[in-house]
C-alpha positions in Angstrom: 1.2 7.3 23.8 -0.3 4.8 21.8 -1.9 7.3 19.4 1.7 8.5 18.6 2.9 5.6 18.1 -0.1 4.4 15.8 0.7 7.6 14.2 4.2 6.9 13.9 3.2 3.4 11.9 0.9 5.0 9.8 3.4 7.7 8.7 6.2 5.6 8.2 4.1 3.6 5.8 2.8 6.0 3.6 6.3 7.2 3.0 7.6 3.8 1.9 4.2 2.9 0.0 5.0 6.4 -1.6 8.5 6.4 -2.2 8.3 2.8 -3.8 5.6 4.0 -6.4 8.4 6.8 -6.9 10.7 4.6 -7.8 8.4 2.3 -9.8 7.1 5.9 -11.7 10.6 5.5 -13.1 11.4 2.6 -13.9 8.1 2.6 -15.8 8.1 5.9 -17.3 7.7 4.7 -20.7 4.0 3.0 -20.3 1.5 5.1 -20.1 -0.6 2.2 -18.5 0.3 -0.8 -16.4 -1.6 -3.9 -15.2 -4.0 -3.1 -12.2 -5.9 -6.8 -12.0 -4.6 -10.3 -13.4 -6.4 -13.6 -13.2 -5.2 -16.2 -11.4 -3.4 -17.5 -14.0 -1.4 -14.5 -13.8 -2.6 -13.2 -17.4 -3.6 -9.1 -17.5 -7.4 -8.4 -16.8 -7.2 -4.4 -16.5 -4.8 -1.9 -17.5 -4.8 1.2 -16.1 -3.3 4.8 -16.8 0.7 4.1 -15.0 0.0 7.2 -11.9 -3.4 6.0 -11.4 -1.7 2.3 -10.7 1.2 3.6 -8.9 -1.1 5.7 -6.7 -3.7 3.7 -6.0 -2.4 1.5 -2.8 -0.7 4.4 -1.4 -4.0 6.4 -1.0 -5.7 3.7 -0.5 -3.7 2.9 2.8 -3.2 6.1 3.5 -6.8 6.7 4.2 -7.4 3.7 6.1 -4.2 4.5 8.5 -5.5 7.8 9.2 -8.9 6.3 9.6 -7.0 3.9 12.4 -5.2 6.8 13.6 -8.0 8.9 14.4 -10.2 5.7 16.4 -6.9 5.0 18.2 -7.1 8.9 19.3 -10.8 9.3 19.9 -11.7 5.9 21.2 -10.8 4.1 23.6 -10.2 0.6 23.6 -12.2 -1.6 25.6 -10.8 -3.4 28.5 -8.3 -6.0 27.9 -8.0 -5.0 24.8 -5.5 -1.9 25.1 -2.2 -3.8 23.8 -4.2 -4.3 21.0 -4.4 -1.4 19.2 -0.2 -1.2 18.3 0.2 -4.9 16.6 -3.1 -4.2 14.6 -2.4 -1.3 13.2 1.5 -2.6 12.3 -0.4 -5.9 10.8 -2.5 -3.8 8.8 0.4 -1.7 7.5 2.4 -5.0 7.1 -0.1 -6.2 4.5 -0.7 -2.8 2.9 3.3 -3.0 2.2 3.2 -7.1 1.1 0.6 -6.2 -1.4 1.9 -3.1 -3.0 5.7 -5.0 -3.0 3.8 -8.0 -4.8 1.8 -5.5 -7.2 5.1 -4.1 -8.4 7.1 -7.5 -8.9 4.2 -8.3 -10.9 3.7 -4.8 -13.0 7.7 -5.5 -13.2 7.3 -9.2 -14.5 4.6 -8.1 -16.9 7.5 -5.1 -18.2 10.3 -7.2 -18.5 8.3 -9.8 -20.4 7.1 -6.8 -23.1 10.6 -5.9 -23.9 11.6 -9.0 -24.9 
């Protein structure tokens, strides 16, 4: 049961990480790169080719949720720790999500400030 449900998670991201870099793909269909680093000033360190930069959190956390998937199936927690598994692998996704939905606000910031 908890594998499916770590499954469930893991799935469910991926298809909002990948349907938001959809969406992004066409709202910025006219660069043909985007921002992938900033200092912490917010300034652009890196561009990057725009599918490459839209694609890159998705398959990133993609692969670690599948990586999270399969231990949740093949090993077993210890004991104690079997309620575990479900809120780390929903934390996990949680930040995956927060960092991508940052990335775009700033690739959209950056945009916005270019056509003016």
């Amino acid at each position: 049961m908890v594998g499916l449900l770590v499954a469930t998670i893991a799935i469910l991201t991926s298809v909002l990480l990948v349907e938001s870099s959809r969406r992004a793909n066409q709202r910025f269909y006219d660069a043909k790169q985007l921002p992938m680093q900033w200092s912490f000033d917010g300034t652009v360190n890196a561009l990057a080719p725009r599918r490459f930069v839209l694609g890159f959190m998705p398959a990133l956390a993609t692969s670690v949720l599948v990586a999270m998937v399969v231990l949740a199936w093949v090993v077993p927690p210890r004991s104690g720790q079997e309620g575990d598994v479900i809120p780390a692998v929903f934390f996990m996704a949680a930040i995956f999500v927060g960092i991508h939905t940052w990335h775009l606000r700033m690739i959209d910031r950056w945009f916005n400030a270019l056509k003016k």
